[in-house]
C-alpha positions as CSV (number, residue, x, y, z in Angstrom):
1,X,-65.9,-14.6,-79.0
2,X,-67.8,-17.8,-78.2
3,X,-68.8,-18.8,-74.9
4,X,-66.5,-21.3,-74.6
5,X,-64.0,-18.5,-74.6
6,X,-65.8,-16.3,-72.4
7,X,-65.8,-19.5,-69.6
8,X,-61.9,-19.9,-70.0
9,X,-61.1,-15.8,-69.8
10,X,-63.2,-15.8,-66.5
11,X,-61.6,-18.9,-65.2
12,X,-58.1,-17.5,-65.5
13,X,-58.8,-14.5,-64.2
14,X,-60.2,-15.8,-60.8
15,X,-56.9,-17.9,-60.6
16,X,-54.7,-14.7,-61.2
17,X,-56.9,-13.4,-58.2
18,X,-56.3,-16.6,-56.1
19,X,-52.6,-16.4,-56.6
20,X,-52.2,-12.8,-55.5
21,X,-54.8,-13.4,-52.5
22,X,-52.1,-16.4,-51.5
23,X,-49.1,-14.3,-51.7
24,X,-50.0,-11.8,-49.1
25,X,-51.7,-14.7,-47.3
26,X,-47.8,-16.0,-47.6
27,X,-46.2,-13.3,-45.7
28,X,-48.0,-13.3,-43.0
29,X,-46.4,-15.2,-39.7
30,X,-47.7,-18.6,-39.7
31,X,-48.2,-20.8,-36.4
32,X,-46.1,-23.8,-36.1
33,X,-47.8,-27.1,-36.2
34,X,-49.0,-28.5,-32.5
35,X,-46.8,-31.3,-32.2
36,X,-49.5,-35.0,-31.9
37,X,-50.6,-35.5,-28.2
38,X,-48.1,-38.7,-27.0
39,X,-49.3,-42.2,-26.8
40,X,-50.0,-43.1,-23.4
41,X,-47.5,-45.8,-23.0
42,X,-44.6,-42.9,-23.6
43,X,-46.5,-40.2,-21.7
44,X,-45.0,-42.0,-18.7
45,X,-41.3,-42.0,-20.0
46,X,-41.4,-38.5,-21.2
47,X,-42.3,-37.5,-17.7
48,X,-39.5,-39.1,-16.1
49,X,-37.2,-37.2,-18.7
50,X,-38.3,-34.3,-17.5
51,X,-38.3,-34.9,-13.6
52,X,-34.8,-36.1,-14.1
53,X,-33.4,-33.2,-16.0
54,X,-34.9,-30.9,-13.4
55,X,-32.8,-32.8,-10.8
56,X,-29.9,-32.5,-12.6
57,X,-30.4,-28.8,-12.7
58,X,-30.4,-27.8,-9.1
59,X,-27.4,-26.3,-7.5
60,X,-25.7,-29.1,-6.0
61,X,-27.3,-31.8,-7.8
62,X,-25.1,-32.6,-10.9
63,X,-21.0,-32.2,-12.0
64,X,-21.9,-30.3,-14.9
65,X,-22.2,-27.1,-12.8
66,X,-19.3,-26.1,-10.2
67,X,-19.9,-26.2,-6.7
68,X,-19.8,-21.7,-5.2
69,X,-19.2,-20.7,-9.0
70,X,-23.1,-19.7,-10.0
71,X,-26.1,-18.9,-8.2
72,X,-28.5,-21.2,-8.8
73,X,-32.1,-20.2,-11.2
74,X,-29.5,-16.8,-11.7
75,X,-27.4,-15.7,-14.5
76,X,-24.0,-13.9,-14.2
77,X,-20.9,-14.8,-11.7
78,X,-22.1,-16.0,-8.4
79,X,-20.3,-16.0,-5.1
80,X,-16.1,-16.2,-4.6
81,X,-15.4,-19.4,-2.6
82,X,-14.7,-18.0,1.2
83,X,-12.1,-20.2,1.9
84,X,-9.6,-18.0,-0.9
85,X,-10.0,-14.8,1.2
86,X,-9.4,-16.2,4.3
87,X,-6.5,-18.1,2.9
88,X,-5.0,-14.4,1.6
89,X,-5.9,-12.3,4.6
90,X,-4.0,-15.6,6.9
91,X,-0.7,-15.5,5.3
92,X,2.1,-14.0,7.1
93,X,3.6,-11.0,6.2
94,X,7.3,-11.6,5.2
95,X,9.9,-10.9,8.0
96,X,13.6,-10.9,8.1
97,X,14.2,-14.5,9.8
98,X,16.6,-13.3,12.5
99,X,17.2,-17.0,13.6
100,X,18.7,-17.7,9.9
101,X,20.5,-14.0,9.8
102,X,22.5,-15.1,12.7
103,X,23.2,-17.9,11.5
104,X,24.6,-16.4,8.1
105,X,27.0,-13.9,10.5
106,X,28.7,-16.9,12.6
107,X,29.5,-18.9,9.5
108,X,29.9,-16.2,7.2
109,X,33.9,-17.4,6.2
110,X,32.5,-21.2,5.3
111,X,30.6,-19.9,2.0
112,X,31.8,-20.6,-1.0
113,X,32.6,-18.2,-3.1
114,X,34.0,-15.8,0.0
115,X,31.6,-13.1,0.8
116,X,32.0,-9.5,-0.3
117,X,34.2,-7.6,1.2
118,X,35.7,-10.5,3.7
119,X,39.7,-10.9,2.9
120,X,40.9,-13.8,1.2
121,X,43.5,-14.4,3.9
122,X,43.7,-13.9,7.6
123,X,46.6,-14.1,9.9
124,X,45.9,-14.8,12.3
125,X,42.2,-16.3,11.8
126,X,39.7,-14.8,13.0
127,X,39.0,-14.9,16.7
128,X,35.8,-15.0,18.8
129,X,35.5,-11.6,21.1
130,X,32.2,-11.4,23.5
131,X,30.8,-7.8,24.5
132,X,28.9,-6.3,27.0
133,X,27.3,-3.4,25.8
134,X,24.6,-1.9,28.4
135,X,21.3,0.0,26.9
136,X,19.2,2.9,27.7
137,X,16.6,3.1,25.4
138,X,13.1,6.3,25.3
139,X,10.3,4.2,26.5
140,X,7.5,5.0,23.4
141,X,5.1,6.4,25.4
142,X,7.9,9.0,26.6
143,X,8.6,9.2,22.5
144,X,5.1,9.7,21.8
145,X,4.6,12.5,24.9
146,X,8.0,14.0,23.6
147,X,7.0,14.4,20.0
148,X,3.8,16.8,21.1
149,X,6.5,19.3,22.6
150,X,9.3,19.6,20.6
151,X,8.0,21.1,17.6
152,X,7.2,24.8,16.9
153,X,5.0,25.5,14.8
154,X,6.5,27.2,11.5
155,X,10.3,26.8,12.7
156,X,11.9,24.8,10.4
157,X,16.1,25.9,11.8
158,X,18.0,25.8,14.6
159,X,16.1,27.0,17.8
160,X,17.2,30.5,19.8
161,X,18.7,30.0,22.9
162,X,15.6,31.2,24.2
163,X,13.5,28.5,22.8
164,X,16.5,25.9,23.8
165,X,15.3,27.2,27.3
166,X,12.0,26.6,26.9
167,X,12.5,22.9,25.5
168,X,13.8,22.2,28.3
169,X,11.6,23.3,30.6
170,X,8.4,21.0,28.8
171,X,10.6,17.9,28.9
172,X,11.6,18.7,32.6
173,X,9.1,16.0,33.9
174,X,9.4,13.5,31.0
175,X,12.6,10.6,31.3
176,X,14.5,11.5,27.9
177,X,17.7,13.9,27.2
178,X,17.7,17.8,25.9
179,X,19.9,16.1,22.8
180,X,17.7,13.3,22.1
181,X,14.4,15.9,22.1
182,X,16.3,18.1,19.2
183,X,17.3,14.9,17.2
184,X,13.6,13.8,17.3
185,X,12.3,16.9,16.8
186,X,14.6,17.2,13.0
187,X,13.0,13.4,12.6
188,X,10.3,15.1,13.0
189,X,10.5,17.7,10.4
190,X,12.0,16.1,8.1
191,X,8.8,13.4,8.0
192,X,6.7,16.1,7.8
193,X,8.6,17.8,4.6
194,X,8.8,14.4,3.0
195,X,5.1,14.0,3.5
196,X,4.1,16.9,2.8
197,X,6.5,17.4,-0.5
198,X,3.5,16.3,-2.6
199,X,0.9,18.5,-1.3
200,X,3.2,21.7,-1.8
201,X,4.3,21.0,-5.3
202,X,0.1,20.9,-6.2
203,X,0.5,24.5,-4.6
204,X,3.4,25.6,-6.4
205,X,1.8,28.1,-8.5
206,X,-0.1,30.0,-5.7
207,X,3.3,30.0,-3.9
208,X,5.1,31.4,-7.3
209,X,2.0,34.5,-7.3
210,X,2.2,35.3,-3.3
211,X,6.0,35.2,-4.2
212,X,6.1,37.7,-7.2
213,X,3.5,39.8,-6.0
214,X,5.9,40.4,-2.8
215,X,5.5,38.3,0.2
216,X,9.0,36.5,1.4
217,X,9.7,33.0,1.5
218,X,9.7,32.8,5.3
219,X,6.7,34.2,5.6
220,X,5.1,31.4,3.2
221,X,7.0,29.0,5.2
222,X,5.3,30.1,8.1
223,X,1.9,30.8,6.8
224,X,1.7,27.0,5.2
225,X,4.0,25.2,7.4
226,X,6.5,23.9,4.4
227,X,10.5,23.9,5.2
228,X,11.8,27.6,3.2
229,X,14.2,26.1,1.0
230,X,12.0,23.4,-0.2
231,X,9.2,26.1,-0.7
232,X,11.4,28.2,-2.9
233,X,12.6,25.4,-4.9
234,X,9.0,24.8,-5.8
235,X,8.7,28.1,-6.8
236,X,11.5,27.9,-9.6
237,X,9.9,24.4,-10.4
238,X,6.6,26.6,-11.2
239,X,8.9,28.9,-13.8
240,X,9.4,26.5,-15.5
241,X,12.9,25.2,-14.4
242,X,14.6,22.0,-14.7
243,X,15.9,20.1,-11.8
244,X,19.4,20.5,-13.3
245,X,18.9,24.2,-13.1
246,X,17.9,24.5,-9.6
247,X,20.5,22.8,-8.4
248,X,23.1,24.9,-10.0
249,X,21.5,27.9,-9.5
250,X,21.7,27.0,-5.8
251,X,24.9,25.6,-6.1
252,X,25.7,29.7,-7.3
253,X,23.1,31.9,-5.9
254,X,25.1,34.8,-6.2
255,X,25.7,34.6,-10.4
256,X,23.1,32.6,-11.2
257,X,19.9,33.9,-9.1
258,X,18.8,37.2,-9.7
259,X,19.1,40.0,-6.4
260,X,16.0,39.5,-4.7
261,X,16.0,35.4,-5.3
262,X,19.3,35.3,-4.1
263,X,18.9,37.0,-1.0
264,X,15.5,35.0,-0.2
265,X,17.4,32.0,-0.8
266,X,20.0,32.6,1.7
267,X,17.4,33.7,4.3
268,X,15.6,30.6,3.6
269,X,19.0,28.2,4.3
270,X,19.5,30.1,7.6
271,X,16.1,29.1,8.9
272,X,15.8,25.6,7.7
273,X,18.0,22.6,9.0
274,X,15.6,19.8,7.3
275,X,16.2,20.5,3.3
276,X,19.6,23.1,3.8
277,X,21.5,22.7,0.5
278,X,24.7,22.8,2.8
279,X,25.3,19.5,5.0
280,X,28.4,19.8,5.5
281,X,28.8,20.4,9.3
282,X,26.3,17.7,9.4
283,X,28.8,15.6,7.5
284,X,31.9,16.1,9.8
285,X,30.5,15.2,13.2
286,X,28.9,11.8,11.6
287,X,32.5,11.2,10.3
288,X,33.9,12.4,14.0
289,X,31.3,9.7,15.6
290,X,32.4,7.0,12.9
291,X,36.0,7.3,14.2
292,X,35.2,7.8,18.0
293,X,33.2,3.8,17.4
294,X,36.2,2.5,15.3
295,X,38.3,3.2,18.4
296,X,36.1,1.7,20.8
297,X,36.2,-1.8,18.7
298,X,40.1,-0.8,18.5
299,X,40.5,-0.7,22.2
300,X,38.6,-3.9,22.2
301,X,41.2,-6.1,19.7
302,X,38.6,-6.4,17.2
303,X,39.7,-6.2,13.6
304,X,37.5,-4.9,11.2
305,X,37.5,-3.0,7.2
306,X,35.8,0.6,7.4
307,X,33.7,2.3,5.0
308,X,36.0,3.8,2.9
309,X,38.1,0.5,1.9
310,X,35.0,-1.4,0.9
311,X,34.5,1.5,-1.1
312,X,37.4,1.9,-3.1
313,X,37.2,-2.2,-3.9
314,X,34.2,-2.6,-5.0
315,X,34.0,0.2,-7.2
316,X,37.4,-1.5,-8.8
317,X,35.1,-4.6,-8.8
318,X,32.0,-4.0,-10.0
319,X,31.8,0.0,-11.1
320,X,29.9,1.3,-7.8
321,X,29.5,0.8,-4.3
322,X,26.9,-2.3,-3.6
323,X,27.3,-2.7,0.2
324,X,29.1,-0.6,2.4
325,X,28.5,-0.3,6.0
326,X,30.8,1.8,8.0
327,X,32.6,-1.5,9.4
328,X,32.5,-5.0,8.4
329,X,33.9,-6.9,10.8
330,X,36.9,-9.7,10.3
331,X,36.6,-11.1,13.8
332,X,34.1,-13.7,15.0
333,X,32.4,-10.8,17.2
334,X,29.9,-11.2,19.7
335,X,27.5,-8.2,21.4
336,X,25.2,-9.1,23.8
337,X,25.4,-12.5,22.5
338,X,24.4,-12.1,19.1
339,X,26.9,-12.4,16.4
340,X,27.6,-9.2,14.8
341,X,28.8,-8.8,11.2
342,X,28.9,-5.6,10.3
343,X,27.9,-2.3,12.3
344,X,26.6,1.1,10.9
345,X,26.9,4.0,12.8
346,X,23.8,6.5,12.8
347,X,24.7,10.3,14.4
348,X,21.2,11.0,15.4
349,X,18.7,9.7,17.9
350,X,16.6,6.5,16.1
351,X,13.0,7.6,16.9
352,X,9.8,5.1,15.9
353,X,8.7,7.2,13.2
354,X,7.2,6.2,9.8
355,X,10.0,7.5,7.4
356,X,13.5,6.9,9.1
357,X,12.4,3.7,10.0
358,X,11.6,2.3,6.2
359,X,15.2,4.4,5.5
360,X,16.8,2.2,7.6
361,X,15.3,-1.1,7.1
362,X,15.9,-0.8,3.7
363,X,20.0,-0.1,4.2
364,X,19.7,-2.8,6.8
365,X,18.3,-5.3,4.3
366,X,20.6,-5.2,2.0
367,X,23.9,-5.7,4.6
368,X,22.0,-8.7,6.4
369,X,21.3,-10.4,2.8
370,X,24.6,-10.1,2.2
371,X,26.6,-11.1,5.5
372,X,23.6,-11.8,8.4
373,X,23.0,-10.2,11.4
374,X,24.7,-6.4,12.5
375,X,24.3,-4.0,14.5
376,X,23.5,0.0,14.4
377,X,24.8,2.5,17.2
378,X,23.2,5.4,17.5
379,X,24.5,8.9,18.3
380,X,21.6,10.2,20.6
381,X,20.2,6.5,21.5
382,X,17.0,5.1,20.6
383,X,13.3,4.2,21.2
384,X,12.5,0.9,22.8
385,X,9.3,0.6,20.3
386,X,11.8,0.5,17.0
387,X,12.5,-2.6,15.5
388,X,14.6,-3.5,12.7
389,X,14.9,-6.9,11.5
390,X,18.3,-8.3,11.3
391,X,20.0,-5.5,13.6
392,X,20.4,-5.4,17.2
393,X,20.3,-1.6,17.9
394,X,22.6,0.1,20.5
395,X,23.2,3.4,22.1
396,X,26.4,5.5,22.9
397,X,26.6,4.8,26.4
398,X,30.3,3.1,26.3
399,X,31.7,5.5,24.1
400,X,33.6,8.5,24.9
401,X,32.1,11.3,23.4
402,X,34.4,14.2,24.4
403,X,35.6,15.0,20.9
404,X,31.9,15.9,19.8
405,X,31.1,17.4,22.6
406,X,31.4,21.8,22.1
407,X,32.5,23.9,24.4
């Protein structure tokens, strides 16, 4: 090999070297190029730039960025504009405009379509009658004393003639009726077993044990302070049973329950007047008071339609009853000097209490939607505290009451 050969082998190799040398060299993270320092006549300009854009950047100094939306220098949401909450927390809660409602029951037969349940034709037309009707109505404080001494704790029934006696003898001092302290005091068990309905079904299997491994209903009813009948009904809900079955099963205790289960069941409908599968007693002396009313108004010359006549039309009508309050007046009537519509007669004693109250504002509702203002008469007369919207609320004071009264 000449020398000349020798030279050009050595040269090529040293290239081969340089190439691999630059191809690691070429991985390796290079620096970006420092941009050339600016001129001096734009240094000036490029200054301003930036002075201005950090203007624009400040919380309240340009549109681009919404005024309460985003903190400012701070990612993520920022603070909820006050003035929504207060807006929410101001609005009124929606009440049952009495002022319109009466307006809807004095001119009820100028609507067009006639309303339900008002006849087509009148003869004669209907006539404007103004009543009296004088109030006695449980001051709430009394209601609220009251309510501390008419319960017993784990009675659930009909009180002893004993403890009659002894009811009467706490509510000596205090201004309300021996009737009126036994309507409140089944208001107030049958809040508390509506209340408390949730809390015993979570306890339904415990019940079921104590109950098969021997201890009686009444003595659970007791122990935990849950109505007897609702307690064993939670106990055939924890075998397993459908709602269809209980109800015929206690519909037919005696072929359908075994021995023992039967004769607990009838024990426990003898010591409970809040969920007793029987209401039928309960039935006739709300129908008794319904009549005594009609033959108040009757004795008055009012006309009205009872219960049982809207009934039977509007099922013809539309498939079911809608509205149906025990009497819908025909007669332009006037009590206390607020016209009444309709009235619905209650045979108990309307205490200020959580549950009957939303019961009855909700039945009330409906008839004041439909024909305006009404009024509801109760049995055993009512607290001064309760307020329904859309209903003036009367006692029995003008009635005669000698066909409920036992001797």
């Amino acid at each position: 090999m000449s020398q000349n050969d020798k030279d050009n082998d050595n040269r090529t190799r040293q290239r081969k070297n340089r190439n691999r040398r630059g191809g690691r060299r070429r991985g390796k993270r290079q620096k970006p190029p420092q941009p050339k320092p600016a001129e001096s006549g734009h240094a000036d300009q490029a200054e301003s730039r930036k002075s201005e854009r950090k203007k624009s950047q400040k919380p309240n100094g340009g549109g681009s960025q919404r005024s309460g939306s985003r903190k400012s220098g701070k990612g993520g949401r920022g603070k909820r504009n006050p003035r929504d909450k207060r807006a929410k927390l101001s609005r009124p809660a929606r009440k049952v405009d009495d002022l319109s409602a009466n307006e809807r029951a004095r001119t009820r037969y100028e609507v067009s379509p006639r309303l339900m349940g008002l006849p087509k034709t009148i003869d004669p037309p209907p006539r404007k009658i103004s009543i009296t009707w004088k109030n006695s109505p449980v001051e709430q404080k009394v209601e609220r004393k009251v309510s501390e001494l008419v319960v017993f704790p784990g009675e659930f029934g009909w009180l002893s003639d004993e403890q009659v006696d002894e009811l009467a003898q706490r509510i000596e001092q205090h201004d309300i009726g021996l009737d009126q302290c036994l309507s409140l005091r089944s208001a107030l068990m049958q809040e508390r077993a509506v209340y408390s309905h949730r809390e015993m079904m979570g306890r339904s299997n415990m019940l079921r044990l104590r109950y098969e491994n021997g201890e009686g209903v009444l003595s659970l009813s007791r122990r935990f302070q849950y109505p007897p009948v609702g307690l064993f009904r939670a106990i055939l809900t924890s075998r397993g049973w459908s709602k269809v079955r209980i109800r015929d099963s206690l519909r037919d205790p005696v072929k359908r329950l075994s021995q023992r289960d039967c004769a607990e069941f009838k024990e426990a409908e003898e010591h409970d007047r809040v969920t007793n599968v029987d209401q039928a007693e309960t039935h006739v002396r709300a129908d008794t008071f319904e009549d005594i009313l009609c033959d108040y108004f009757e004795s008055e010359g009012v006309r009205f339609r009872r219960q049982e006549e809207l009934l039977e039309e509007q099922k013809k009508e539309h498939g079911r009853p809608i509205n149906t309050p025990d009497l819908l007046m025909i007669d332009l009537v006037e009590i206390n000097g607020v016209p009444i519509s309709w009235i619905d007669a209650k045979h108990f004693y309307g205490a200020n209490l959580s549950f009957p109250k939303k019961k009855t504002k909700k039945q009330v509702g409906r008839y004041v939607d439909e024909w305006g203002t009404g009024a509801v008469v109760y049995r055993h007369g009512f607290c001064a505290g309760l307020k329904v919207g859309g209903a003036l609320l009367l006692d029995s004071s003008p009635l005669d009451l000698s066909r409920l009264i036992q001797d």
